[in-house]
N, C-alpha and C positions, 0 to 999 in steps of 0.2 A: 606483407606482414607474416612473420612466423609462425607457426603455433605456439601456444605458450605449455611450456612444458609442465606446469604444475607443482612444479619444486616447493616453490613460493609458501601455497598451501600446506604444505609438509612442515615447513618453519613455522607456521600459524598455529598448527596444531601443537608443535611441540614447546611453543610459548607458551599454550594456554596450560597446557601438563604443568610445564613447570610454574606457573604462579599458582595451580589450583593443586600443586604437592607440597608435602610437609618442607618448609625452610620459602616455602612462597609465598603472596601477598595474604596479610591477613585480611584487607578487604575481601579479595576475590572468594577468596576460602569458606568466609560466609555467606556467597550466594544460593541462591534456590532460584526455581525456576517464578516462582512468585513475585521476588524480590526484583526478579530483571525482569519484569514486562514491563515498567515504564520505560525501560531503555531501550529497547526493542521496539517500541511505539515511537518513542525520543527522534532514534536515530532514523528510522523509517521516515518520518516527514523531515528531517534535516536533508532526507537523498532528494525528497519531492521538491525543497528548497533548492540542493544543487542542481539539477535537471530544468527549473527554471529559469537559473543566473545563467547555465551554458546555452541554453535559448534565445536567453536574450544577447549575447557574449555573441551568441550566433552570426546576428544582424549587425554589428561593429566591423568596423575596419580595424579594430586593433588587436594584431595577434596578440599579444602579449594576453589579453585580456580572456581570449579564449582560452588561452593554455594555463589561466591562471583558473579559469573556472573548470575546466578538464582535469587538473587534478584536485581542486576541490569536489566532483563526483565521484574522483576515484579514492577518495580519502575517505569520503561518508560511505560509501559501498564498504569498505574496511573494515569502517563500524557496525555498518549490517553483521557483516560477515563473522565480528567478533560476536555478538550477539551468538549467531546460530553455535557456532564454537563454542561457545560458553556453555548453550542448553545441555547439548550434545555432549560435555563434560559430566556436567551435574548429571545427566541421566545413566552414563558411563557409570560414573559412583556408586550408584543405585542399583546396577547390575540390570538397567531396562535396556539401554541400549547407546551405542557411540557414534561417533561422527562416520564412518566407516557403513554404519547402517543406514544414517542419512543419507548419502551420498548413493548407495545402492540402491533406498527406495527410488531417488529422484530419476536416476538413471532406467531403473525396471520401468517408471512410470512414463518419462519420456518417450522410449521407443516403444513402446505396446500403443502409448496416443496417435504415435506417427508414424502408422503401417503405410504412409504414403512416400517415407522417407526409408525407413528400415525393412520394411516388407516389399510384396510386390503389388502390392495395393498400387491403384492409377491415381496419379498425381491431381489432387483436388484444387478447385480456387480458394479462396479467404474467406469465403461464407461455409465453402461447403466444407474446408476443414473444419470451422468451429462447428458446423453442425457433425460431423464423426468424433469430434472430442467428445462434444456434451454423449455422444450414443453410446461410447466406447465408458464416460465414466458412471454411465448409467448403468449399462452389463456389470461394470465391477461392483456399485452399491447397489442392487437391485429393491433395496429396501426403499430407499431413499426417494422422498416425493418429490417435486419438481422446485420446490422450494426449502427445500432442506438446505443446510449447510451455510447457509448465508450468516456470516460472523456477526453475531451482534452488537460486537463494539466498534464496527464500520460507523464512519460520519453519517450522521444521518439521511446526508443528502445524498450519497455513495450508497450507503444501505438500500435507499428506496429507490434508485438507478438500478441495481443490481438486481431488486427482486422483479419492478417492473420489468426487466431485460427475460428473467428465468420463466417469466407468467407468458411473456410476447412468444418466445421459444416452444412453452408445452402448450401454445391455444387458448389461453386463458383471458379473457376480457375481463380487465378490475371491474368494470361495470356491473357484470354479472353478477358479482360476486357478494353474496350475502354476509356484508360484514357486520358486526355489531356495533349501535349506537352505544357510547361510553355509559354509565352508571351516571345520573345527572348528579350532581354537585353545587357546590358554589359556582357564584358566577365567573372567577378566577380561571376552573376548570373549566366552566363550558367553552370560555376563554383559548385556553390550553389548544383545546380537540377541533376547534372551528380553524385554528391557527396550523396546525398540523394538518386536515384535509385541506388548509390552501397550499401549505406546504408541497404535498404529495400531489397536485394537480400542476404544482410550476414544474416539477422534477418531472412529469407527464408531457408536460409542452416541451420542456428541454428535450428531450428524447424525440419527440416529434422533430425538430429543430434539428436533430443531431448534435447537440450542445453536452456536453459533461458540465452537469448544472454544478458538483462542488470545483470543479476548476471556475467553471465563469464566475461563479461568487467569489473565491480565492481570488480572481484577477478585478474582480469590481473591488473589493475590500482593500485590497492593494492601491487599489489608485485613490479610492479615500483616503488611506492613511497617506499617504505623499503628498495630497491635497493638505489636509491636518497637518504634516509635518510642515510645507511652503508655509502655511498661516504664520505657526509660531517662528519660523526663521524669521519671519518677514519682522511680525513684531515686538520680538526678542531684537532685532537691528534698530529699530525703529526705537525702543525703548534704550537702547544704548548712548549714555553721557559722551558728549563729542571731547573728542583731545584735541 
């Protein structure tokens, strides 16, 4: 396979210039960076949908079927891709910064994580690069506590994966840890918090397990609804007047 020369993104770019210049879309031209995070959120699990279909595409004998889900990831990656383009527009406008800055932070930020590839740093395993990533982005934010940065509009179950991940990394036993009982309430609420600490203890076994508890849900929830779905086929035919 070739290297891909990049061109491509160049035409990306200058598509997105011209829908977001005077004589271009007047949808585009009203966005803000506010306006597009649902789309950005949208598209982002449309890709975690294709990445599944080409999975499963996977285990088929039928080419066609891969190559039909192959570029269905490469089409939702697009739409990633237009997202970021978009920001990268809208910020452009604003004189903060353009695609061009983007593109250089990720690159500075790349080869400065992987002095094992760019430097002369000695070639690390899989454990012990992620443990020189996390050291390497800890020297950059030195502020930053060991659970900082965890986005809070992560799925809940991916939230609380991620931070029991950053607690396991800095030494940290949830156990330990003196959390606060909620303000009591009604019973709804106490409800609420008894539900969420079982929550947080299955996402605790999953990890123990090795399991990605919002995939295994994703994939249980999946197979109830095709359960759901057989029912009513079944008796939607069944209920059908014979010709």
């Amino acid at each position: 396979m070739t290297t891909p020369s990049g061109r491509a993104l160049l035409d990306a770019v200058a598509v997105m210039d011209r829908l977001r210049s005077p004589g271009g879309c007047p949808w585009d031209r009203e966005q803000t960076h506010e306006s597009l995070l649902r789309y950005l959120v949208e598209e982002a699990y449309e890709t975690v949908d294709a990445v599944a279909a080409l999975t499963a595409a996977s285990t088929s004998d039928d080419p066609a079927a891969r190559a039909d889900a192959e570029h269905e990831l490469a089409e939702e990656l697009g739409d990633v891709l237009l997202q970021v383009l978009f920001h990268a527009r809208v910020a452009q406008e604003r004189g903060a910064f353009d695609v061009d800055d983007v593109a250089r932070l990720l690159v500075a930020k790349l080869v400065r994580r992987h002095p094992h590839v760019f430097a002369d740093e000695e070639q690390a395993t899989g454990d012990g690069v992620q443990a020189r990533w996390d050291e390497l982005k800890a020297a950059e934010k030195p502020a930053r506590g060991p659970v900082d940065g965890i986005p809070r509009h992560l799925p809940a179950l991916a939230r609380t994966d991620k931070l029991l991940a950053r607690l396991e990394r800095a030494g940290l036993d949830p156990d330990a840890l003196v959390v606060p009982e909620p303000a009591a309430g009604t019973a709804a609420r106490d409800a609420d918090a008894e539900v969420g600490r079982v929550l947080f203890e299955v996402v605790r076994s999953a990890r123990t397990a090795g399991v990605d508890p919002e995939a295994a849900l994703r994939a249980h929830t999946d197979r109830v609804e095709r359960a759901a779905r057989a029912v009513h086929s079944s008796a939607s035919a069944s209920d059908a007047p014979d010709t």
